[in-house]
C-alpha positions in Angstrom: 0.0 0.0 0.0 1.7 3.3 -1.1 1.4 6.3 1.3 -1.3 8.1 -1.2 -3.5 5.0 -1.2 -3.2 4.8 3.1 -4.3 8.6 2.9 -6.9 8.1 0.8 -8.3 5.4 2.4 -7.5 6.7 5.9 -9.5 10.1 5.0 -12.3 8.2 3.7 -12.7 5.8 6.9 -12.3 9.1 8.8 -14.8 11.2 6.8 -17.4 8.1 7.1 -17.1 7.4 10.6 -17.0 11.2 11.9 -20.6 11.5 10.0 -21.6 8.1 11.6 -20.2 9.3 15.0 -21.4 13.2 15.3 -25.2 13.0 15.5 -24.4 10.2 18.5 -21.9 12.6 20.3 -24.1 15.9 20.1 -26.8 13.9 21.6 -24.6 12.8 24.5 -23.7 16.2 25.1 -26.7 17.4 24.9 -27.4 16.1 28.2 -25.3 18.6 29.8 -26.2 21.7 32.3 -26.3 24.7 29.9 -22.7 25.7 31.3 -21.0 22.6 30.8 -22.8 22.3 27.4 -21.9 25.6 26.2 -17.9 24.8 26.8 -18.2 21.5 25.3 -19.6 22.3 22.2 -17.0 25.0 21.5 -14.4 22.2 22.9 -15.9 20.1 20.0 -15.4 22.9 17.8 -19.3 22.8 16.9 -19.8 26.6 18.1 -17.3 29.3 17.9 -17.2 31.7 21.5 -20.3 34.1 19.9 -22.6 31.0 19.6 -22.3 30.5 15.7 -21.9 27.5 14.1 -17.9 26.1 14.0 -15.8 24.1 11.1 -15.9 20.2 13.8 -13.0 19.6 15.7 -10.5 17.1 15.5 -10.3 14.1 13.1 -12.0 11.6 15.4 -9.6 8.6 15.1 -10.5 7.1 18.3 -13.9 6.6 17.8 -13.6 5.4 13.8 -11.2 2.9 15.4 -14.2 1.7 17.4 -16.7 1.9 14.4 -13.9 -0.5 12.7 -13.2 -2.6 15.5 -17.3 -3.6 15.4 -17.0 -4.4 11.9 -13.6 -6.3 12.5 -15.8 -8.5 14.3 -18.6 -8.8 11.1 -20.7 -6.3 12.5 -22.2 -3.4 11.5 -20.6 0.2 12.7 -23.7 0.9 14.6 -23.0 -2.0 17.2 -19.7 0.0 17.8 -21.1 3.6 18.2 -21.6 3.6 22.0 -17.8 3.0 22.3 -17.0 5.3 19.4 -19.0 8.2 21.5 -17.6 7.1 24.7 -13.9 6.9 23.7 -14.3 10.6 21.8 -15.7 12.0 25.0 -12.9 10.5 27.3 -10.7 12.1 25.0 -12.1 15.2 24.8 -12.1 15.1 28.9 -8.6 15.0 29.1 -7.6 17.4 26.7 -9.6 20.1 28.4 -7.7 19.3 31.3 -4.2 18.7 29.5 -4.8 22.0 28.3 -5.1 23.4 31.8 -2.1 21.3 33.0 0.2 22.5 30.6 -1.2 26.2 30.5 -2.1 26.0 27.0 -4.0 28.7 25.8 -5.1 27.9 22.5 -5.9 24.6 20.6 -6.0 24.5 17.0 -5.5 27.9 16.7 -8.4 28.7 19.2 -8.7 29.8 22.7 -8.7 27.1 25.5 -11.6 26.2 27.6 -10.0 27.1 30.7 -8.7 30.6 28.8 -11.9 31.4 27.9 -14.3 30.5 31.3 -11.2 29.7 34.1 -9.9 26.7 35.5 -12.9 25.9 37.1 -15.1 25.7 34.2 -12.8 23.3 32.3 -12.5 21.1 35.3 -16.0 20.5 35.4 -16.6 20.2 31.7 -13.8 17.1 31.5 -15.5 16.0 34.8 -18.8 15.5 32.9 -18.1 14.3 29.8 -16.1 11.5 31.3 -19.3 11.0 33.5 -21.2 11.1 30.3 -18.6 8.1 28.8 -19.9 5.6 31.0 -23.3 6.8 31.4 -23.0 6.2 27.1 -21.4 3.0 27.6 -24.1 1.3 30.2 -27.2 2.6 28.5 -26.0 0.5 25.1 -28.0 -2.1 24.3 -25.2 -4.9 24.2 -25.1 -7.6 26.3 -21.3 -6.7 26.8 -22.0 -3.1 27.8 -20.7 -3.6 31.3 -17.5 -5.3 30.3 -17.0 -2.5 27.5 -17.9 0.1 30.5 -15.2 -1.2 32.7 -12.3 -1.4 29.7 -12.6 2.1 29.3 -13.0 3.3 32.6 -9.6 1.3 33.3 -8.3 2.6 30.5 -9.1 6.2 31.7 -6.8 5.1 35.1 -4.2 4.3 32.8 -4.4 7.3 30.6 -4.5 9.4 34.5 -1.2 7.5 35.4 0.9 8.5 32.5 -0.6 11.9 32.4 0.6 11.7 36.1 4.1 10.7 35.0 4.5 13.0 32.6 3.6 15.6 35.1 6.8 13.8 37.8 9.0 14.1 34.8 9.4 17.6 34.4 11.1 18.0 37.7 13.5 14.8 37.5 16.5 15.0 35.7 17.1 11.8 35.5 14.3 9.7 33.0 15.2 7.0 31.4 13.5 5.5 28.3 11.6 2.8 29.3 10.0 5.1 31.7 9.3 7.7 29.0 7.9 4.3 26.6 5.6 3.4 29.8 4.2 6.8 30.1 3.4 7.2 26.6 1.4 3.6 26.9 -0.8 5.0 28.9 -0.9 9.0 28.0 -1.5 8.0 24.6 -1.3 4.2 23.9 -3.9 3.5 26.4 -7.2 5.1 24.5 -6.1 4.2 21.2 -6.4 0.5 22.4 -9.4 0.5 24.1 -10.7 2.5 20.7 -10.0 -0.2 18.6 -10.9 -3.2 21.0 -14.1 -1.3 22.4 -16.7 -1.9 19.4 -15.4 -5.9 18.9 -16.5 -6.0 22.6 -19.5 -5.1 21.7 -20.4 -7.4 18.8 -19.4 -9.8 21.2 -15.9 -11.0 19.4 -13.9 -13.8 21.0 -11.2 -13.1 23.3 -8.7 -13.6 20.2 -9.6 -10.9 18.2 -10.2 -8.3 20.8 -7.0 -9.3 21.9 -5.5 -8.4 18.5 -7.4 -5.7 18.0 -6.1 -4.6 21.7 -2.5 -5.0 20.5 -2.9 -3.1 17.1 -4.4 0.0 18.7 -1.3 0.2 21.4 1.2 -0.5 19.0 -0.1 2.2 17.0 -0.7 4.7 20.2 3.3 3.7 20.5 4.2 4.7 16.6 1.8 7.8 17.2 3.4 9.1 20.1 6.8 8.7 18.7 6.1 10.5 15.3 4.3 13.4 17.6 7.2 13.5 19.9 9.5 14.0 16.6 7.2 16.6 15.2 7.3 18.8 18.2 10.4 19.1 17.4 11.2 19.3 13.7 7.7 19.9 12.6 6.2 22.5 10.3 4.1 24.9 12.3 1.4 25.3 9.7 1.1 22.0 10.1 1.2 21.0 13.8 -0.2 24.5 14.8 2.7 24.8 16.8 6.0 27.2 17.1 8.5 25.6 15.3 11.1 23.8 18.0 7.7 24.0 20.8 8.9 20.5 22.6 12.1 22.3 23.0 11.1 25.6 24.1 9.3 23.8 27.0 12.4 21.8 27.6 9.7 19.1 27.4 11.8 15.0 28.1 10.4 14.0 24.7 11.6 10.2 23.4 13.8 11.7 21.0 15.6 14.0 23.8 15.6 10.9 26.5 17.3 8.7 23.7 19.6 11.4 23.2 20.4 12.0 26.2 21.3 8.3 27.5 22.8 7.1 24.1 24.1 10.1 22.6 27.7 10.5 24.5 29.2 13.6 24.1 25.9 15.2 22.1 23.7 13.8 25.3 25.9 15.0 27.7 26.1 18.4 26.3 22.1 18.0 25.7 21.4 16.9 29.2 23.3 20.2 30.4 21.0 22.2 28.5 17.7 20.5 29.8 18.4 21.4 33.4 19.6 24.7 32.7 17.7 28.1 33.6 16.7 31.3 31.6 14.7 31.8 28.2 16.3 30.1 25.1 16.8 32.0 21.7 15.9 30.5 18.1 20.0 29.6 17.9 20.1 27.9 21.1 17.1 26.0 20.3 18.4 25.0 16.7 21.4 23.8 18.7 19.5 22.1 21.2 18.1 20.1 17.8 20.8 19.4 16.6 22.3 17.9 19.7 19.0 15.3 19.7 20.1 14.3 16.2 23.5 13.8 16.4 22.4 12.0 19.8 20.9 9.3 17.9 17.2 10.8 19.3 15.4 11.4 15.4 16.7 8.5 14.2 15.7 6.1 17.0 12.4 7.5 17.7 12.0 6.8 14.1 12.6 3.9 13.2 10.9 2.7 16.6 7.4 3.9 15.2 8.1 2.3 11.9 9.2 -1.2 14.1 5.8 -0.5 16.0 3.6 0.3 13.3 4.8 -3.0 12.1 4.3 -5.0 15.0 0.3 -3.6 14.9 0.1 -4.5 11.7 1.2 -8.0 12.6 -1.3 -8.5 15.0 -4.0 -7.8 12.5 -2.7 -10.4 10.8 -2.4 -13.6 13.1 -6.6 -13.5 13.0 -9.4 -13.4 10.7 -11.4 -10.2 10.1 -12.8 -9.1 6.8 -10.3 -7.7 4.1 -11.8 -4.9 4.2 -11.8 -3.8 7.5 -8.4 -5.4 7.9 -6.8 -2.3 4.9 -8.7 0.2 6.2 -7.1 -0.4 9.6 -3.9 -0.8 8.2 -4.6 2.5 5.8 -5.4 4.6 9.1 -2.3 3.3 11.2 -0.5 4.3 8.1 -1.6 7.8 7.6 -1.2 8.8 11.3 2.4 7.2 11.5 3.5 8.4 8.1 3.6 12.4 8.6 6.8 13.9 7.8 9.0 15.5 10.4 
């Protein structure tokens, strides 16, 4: 499959499953206290801060990987749509408070929640949509909605605990890889697994396939998390909506930088210097701080690790049966979100 066919068939998958996905998720939110239903709709980037309509939000992998998951198990998307709307809102909960965290105050090139109403406000708009997750989840008319109700709210504990690590990294100095690897599982890995395992549970697939599909989705949260970590530093900001160098500014302990800075000798020692130093960093000390992570080894590692974990999802895909179909469109999407260029 060449990378024009994966992005074609990846923006059709996400084009079908976002109109398959919306009418569900606007529902759910519906629910919610004026207040936290105001916030959440311009979160979801349905309403723009004056109350007219907005251009959508994000491109809604998690929840097409659900849709896909119920038809990896030869049903139809629908059976998968509770998960799809719950993993989209446990999502949307913790970037509201990520955003907050991090003291972020614009996303997509829009003002943040908590920038726009305070802290508080965004607090208690995650709060409720996560609420609104499982209320989605146990009101589905599965047999196997409990079971799919207490995968994601485990996987929400393990998205909390590398969210939490991340947090305990910025003040240690000494992080080593493994410990980044194992907070990325769960800050991002995590909810891309239970996305693509959620819907098969569902449909009521056999313990081998959700397994697979289990597998597949953390790989690719791996591969994903790699390639983002690489494009916050060498990405294009038109493309990222980022400043150029932003990981770096933020002296953030990316997997590029903690690969650099155990394996890159003289470049990691000199880069490991600059992390703990003090003071604001110009554009030439930031290139240099880049170029240390190169030579370091750092781009080159974290890059061909997502390729080596892209792989390793696409393997699991195929050691069981699921329609060819369903199968290349997985493959397609893993593709297209591992494939940007840094």
């Amino acid at each position: 499959m060449t990378a024009s066919t994966a992005t074609d068939t990846a923006t059709a998958v996400l084009r079908r499953c976002r109109e398959i996905v919306t009418p569900g998720l606007r529902a759910a939110v519906a629910r919610l206290d004026p207040a936290s239903r105001e916030q959440a709709s311009y979160h979801l980037g349905w309403t723009e801060l004056d109350g007219s309509p907005g251009n959508g939000g994000g491109k809604a992998v998690r929840p097409a990987l659900a849709l896909l998951s119920a038809e990896a198990a030869g049903a139809t998307a629908a059976a998968g749509l509770p998960g799809a709307v719950a993993v989209e809102l446990v999502h949307n909960f913790s970037l509201l408070h990520d955003d907050l965290m991090d003291g972020d105050t614009e996303r997509r090139h829009r003002r943040t929640v908590w920038a726009q109403w305070g802290a508080p406000s965004a607090i208690l708009t995650g709060d409720a949509l996560l609420a609104l997750a499982v209320e989605v989840l146990l009101e589905a008319e599965s047999p196997h909605a409990a079971r799919a109700a207490w995968l994601v709210t485990g996987t929400t504990r393990e998205l909390i605990r590398g969210q939490a690590e991340d947090i305990a990294f910025e003040r240690r100095t000494d992080v080593a890889v493994d410990e980044c690897l194992a907070m990325a599982a769960g800050k991002t890995g995590a909810l891309l697994a239970v996305s693509a395992e959620v819907g098969a549970v569902l449909a009521g697939a056999d313990a081998a396939l959700t397994a697979a599909l289990r597998t597949y989705g953390a790989e690719l949260g791996a591969a994903f998390q790699l390639v983002d970590d690489l494009l916050g530093i060498w990405g294009d900001p038109a493309v990222t909506g980022k400043p150029v160098l932003s990981d770096l500014r933020s002296r953030k302990k990316s997997l590029p930088v903690t690969y650099a800075v155990h394996h890159g000798g003289t470049a990691g020692r000199d880069l490991a210097r600059w992390l703990t130093g003090t003071g604001t960093d110009t554009e030439p000390e930031l290139r240099r701080a880049a170029a240390l992570v190169e030579s370091g080894g750092g781009r080159d590692w974290a890059a061909a690790e997502a390729r080596r974990r892209m792989s390793l999802a696409e393997k699991a895909l195929a050691g069981v049966e699921l329609p060819d179909v369903t199968r290349a469109e997985l493959v397609a999407l893993g593709r297209h979100l591992t494939d940007r260029e840094f």
